[in-house]
C-alpha positions in Angstrom: 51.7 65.3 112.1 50.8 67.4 109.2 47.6 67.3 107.7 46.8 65.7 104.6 45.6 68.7 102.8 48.4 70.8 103.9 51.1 68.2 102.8 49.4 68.1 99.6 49.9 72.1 99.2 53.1 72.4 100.3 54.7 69.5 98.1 52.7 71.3 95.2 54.8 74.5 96.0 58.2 72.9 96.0 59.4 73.8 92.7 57.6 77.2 93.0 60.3 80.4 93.4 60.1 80.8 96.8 58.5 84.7 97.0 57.9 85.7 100.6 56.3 89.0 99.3 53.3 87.5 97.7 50.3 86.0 99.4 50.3 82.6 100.3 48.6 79.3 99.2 46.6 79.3 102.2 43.0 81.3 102.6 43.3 82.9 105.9 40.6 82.1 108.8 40.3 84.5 111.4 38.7 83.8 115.2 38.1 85.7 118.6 38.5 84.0 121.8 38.3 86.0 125.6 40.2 84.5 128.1 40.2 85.7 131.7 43.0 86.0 134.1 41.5 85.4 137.3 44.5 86.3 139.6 45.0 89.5 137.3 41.3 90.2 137.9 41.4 91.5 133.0 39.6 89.3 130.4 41.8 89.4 127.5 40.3 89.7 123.8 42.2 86.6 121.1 42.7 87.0 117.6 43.6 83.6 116.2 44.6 83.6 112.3 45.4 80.5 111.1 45.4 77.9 107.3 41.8 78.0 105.6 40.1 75.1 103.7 40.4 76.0 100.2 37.0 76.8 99.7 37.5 79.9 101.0 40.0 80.6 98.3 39.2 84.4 97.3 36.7 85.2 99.8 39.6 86.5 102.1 40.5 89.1 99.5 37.1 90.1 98.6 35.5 93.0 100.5 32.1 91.7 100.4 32.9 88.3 102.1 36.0 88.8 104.7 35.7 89.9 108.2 34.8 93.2 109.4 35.5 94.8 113.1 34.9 98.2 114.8 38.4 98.0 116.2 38.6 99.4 119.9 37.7 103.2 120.4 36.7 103.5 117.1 33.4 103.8 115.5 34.8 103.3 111.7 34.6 99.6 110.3 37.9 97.9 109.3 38.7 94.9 107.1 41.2 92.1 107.3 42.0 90.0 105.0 41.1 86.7 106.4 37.2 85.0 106.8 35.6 85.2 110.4 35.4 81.6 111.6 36.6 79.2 108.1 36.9 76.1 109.1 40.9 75.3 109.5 43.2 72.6 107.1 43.9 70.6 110.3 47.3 69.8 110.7 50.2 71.3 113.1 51.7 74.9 112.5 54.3 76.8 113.8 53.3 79.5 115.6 53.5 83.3 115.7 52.9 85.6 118.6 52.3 89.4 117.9 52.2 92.3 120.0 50.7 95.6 119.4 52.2 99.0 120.3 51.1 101.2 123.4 47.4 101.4 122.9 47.0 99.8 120.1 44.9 96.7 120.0 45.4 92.9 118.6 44.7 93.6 115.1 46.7 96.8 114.2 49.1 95.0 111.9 46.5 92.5 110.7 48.6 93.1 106.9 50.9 91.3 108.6 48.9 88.8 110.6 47.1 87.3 107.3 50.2 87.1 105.6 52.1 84.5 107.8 48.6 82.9 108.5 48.3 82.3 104.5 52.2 80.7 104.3 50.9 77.8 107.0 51.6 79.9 110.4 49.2 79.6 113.2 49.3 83.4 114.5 47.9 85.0 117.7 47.2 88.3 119.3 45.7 89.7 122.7 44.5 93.4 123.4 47.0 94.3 126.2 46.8 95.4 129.5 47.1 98.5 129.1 44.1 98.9 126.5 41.9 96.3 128.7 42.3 97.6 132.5 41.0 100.7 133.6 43.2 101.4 136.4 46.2 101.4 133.7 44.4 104.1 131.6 46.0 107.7 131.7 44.0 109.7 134.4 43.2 113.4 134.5 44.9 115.6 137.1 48.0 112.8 136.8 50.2 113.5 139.3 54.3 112.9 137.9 54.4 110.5 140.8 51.2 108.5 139.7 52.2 108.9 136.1 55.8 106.7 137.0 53.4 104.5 138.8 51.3 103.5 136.6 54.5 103.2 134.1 55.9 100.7 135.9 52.3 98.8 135.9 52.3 99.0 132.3 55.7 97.8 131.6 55.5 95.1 134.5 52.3 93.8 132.6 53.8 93.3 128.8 55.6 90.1 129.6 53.0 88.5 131.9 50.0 89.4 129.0 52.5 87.5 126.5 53.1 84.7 128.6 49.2 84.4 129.4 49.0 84.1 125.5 51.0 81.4 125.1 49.7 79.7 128.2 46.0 80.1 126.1 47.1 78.4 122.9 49.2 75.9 124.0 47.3 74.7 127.0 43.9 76.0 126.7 43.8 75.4 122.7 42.1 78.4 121.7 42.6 77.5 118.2 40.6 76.3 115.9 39.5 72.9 115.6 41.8 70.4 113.9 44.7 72.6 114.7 47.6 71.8 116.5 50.6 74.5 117.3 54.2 72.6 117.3 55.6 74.3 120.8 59.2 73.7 118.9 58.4 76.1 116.5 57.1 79.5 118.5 58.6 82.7 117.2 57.4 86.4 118.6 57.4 89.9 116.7 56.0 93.1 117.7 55.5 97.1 117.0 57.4 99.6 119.2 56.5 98.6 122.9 55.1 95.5 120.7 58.9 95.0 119.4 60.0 95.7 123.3 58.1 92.8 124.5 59.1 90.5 121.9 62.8 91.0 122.9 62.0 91.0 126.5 60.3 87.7 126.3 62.7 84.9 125.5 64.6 86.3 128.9 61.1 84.1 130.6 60.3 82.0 127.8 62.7 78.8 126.5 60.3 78.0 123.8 60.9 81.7 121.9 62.8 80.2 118.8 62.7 83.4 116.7 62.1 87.1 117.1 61.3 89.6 114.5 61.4 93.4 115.7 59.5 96.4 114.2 60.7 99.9 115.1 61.2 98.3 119.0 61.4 100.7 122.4 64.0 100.0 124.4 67.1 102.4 123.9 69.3 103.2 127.7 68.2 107.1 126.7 64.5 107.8 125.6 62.7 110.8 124.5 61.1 112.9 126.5 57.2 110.6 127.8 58.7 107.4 126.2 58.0 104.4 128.2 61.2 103.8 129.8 61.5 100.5 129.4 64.9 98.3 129.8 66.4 95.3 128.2 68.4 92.8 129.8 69.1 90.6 126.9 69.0 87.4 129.2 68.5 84.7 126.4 70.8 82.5 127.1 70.9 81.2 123.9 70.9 82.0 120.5 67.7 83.5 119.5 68.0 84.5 116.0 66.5 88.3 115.7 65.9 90.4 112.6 64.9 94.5 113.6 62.8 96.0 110.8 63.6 99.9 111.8 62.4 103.7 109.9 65.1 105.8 108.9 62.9 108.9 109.8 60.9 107.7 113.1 60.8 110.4 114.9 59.5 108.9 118.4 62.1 106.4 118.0 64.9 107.4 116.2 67.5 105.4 113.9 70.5 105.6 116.4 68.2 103.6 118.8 67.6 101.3 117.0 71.6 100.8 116.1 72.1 101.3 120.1 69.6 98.4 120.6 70.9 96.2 117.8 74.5 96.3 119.0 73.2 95.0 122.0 71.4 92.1 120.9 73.3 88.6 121.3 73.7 86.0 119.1 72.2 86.0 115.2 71.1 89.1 114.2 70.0 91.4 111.0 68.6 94.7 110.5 66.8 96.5 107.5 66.2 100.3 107.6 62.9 101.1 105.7 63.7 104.9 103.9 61.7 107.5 104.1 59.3 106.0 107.0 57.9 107.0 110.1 57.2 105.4 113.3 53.6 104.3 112.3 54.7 102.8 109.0 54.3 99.3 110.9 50.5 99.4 111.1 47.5 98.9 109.3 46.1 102.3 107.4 49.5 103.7 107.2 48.3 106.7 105.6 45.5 107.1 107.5 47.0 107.2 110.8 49.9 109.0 109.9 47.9 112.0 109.0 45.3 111.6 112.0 48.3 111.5 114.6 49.8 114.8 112.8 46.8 116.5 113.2 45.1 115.1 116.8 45.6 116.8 120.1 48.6 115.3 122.1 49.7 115.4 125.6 52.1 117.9 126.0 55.2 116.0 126.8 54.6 113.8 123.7 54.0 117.2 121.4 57.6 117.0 120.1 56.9 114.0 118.1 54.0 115.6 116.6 55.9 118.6 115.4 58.9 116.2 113.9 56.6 114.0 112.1 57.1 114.6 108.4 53.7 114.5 105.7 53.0 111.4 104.6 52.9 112.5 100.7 57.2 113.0 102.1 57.4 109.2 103.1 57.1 105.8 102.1 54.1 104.7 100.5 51.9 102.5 103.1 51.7 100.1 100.1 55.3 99.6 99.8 56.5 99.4 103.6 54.0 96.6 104.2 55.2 94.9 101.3 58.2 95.5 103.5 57.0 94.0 106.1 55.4 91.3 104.9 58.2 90.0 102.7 61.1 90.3 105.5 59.4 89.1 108.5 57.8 86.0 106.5 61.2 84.7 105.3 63.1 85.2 108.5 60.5 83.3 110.6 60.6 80.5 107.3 64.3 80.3 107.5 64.4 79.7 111.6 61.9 78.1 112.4 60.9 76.3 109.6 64.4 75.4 108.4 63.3 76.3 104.9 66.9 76.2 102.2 64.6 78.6 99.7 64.5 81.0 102.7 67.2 80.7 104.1 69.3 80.8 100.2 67.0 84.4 100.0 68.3 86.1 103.1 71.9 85.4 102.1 71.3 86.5 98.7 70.9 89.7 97.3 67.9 91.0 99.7 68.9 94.9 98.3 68.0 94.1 94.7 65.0 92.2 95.5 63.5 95.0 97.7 64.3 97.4 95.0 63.0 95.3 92.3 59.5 95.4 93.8 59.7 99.0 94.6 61.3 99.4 98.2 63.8 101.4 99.5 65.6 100.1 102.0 69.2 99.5 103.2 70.8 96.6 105.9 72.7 97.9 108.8 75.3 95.6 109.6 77.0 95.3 113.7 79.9 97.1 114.6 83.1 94.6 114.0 83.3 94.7 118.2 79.8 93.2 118.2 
C-alpha cells in the first residue's frame, strides 16, 4: 500500500507533462548500511536512496546541506544530491539495483541514483567484490596465469554480490524505516562490467522485471585486458532492456555494443550518445575523463589511453547525464510502473526531445533477422 503522502504527490502530478529529464517531486534521502557475507568471508558497503519528507525540499540541491563522502581511494570530498539519513515518505516503491564499473564504487553514478530516487524509486548500491576483497586486487609481479585467475574470481563474484543485494533489501530490510520495496517491481542497470552484471542477472534472478544498460562489457571478442566476460542470455522470459551506448568509447566500441544488442531477447531499444566516451556514464564526467587520459596505466590497457579523445572534443558531462537521466527514468516508469505518459514518450518522438534539450543522440534499431 502506498503511503498517504506519496498518493497525495503523485495524484498532484497527474495532469503535469510527464518530463523524465527534470528532477522529481520527491527530496532524495540517502543511507549506508554494511552487510557481511559470512560464507564469502567481505562486508559489503549499501547505499540506499530512497522518497524524502518534504521538508527536506531544497536541501538536497543545496551544497551546504546535502551529503558529503570521501569516495573510496580518494582523499577529495564529493557531493550527491540527496540528504544523509532524511527521514523516508513511507509507502512501497519499486525498486532499482545499480552496479558500478570495474573498480568503481557504489556511488559513481549517484546523478543517476538521486534522480530515480526523487521520481518515487527505492534505489540501491554495494561496493563490489572486487573493490572490497584484497585477494581480488591486482598484485605486483602478476603472473599471466594468476592474472586469468583472479579474472575468473572477479567475474564469478558480480552475480553473487548482486544477488547478496537483493537478498539485503528484500529480506534484511536495509531500508529506511517506513519503506517497503514491492518485489514485483525490481529492475537492474549498470556501467560497463556494471551493465554486464545487469544483463547477466535475470539468467539467476525471476524477479528482474526491467534492465537498463550503460556502455555494458560483454562482446564474444574483447580488447586486449578486457574482462572477458560472457553472456548467455538465459532469461527465459521477456525482460524488457534498453542499452544506453557512446559512439566514440574507445574501451568498448560501438560495434559491441550492436553485437551485444542483436543478441539480446525479447523487447529491446538502444540509444547512441554522440560524441562520448566510455566514462560519460559517471559522476565528474569531465573530471575523470581528463584524469584517466593523463594517469599511468597498465600496459595492456595503454591502448585505450592513447584512443581516448579530449574531453573539450566530446559531449558535455552536463548534457550526457541529462542523457542518462531522462532515458533510463522513463524506460524503468514505462515497465515497471506501467506508466501511459511513459510509455506514450518512448513511442513518440524521443530524437526531437533529446535535441530539444540539447543532446545528440541517435536510436539503433535490430537487424530485421533479430
Amino acid at each position: 500500500m502506498i503511503g498517504e503522502e506519496t498518493q497525495q504527490r503523485s495524484s498532484s502530478s497527474d495532469n503535469r507533462k510527464y518530463d523524465p529529464f527534470a528532477r522529481g517531486q520527491f527530496p532524495v534521502g540517502v543511507c549506508s548500511f554494511e552487510a557481511r557475507y559470512a560464507v564469502r568471508n567481505r562486508a559489503f558497503p549499501i547505499e540506499v536512496w530512497y522518497p524524502a519528507q518534504q521538508r527536506y525540499a531544497g536541501q538536497d540541491l543545496a551544497p551546504e546541506s546535502q551529503d558529503s563522502f570521501l569516495p573510496r581511494g580518494s582523499d577529495k570530498l564529493k557531493r550527491q544530491a540527496a540528504v544523509r539519513d532524511a527521514s523516508a515518505v513511507p509507502g512501497t516503491y519499486p525498486l532499482i539495483l545499480y552496479s558500478h564499473h570495474s573498480g568503481g564504487e557504489r556511488r559513481r553514478a549517484s546523478f543517476l541514483c538521486t534522480h530515480l530516487a526523487s521520481h518515487g524509486y527505492v534505489v540501491a548500491a554495494l561496493d563490489h567484490s572486487e573493490v572490497i576483497a584484497p585477494e581480488l586486487a591486482r598484485q605486483p609481479g602478476e603472473t599471466e596465469a594468476q592474472k586469468l585467475k583472479r579474472w575468473d574470481a572477479v567475474i564469478g563474484s558480480r552475480v553473487p554480490d548482486a544477488q547478496f543485494l537483493l537478498s539485503q533489501v528484500m529480506v534484511q530490510k536495509v531500508v529506511p524505516t517506513g519503506v517497503t520495496v514491492d518485489d514485483a517491481r525490481i529492475g537492474i542497470a549498470g556501467h560497463s562490467f556494471g551493465a554486464w552484471t545487469a544483463l547477466a542477472f535475470p539468467d539467476f534472478e525471476p524477479r528482474i522485471r526491467a534492465v537498463v544498460a550503460h556502455a555494458p562489457g560483454g562482446t564474444s571478442n574483447p580488447r586486449p585486458g578486457i574482462l572477458p566476460v560472457k553472456l548467455a542470455f538465459r532469461w527465459g522470459r521477456d525482460v524488457p532492456a534498453l542499452y544506453l551506448v557512446a559512439e566514440n568509447d574507445a574501451s568498448l566500441p560501438l560495434a559491441g555494443m550492436y553485437e551485444i544488442f542483436e543478441r539480446t531477447p525479447g523487447a529491446k531499444r538502444m540509444f547512441v550518445l554522440r560524441r562520448a566516451d566510455h566514462l560519460h556514464f559517471i559522476d565528474n564526467i569531465e573530471e575523470t575523463h581528463e584524469q584517466a587520459r593523463q594517469m599511468p596505466w597498465p600496459a595492456e590497457l595503454k591502448w585505450i589511453q592513447d584512443e581516448m579523445r579530449p574531453i573539450l572534443e566530446l559531449c558535455s558531462g552536463e548534457k550526457a547525464q541529462l542523457f542518462l537521466r531522462g532515458l533510463t527514468l522513463a524506460h524503468f516508469d514505462a515497465v515497471l510502473n506501467g506508466n501511459q505518459q511513459a510509455q506514450q514518450f518512448l513511442r513518440s518522438d524521443v530524437h526531437s526531445e533529446m535535441l530539444h534539450r540539447g543532446i545528440e543522440a541517435f536510436e539503433h534499431h535490430a537487424s530485421k533477422a533479430a
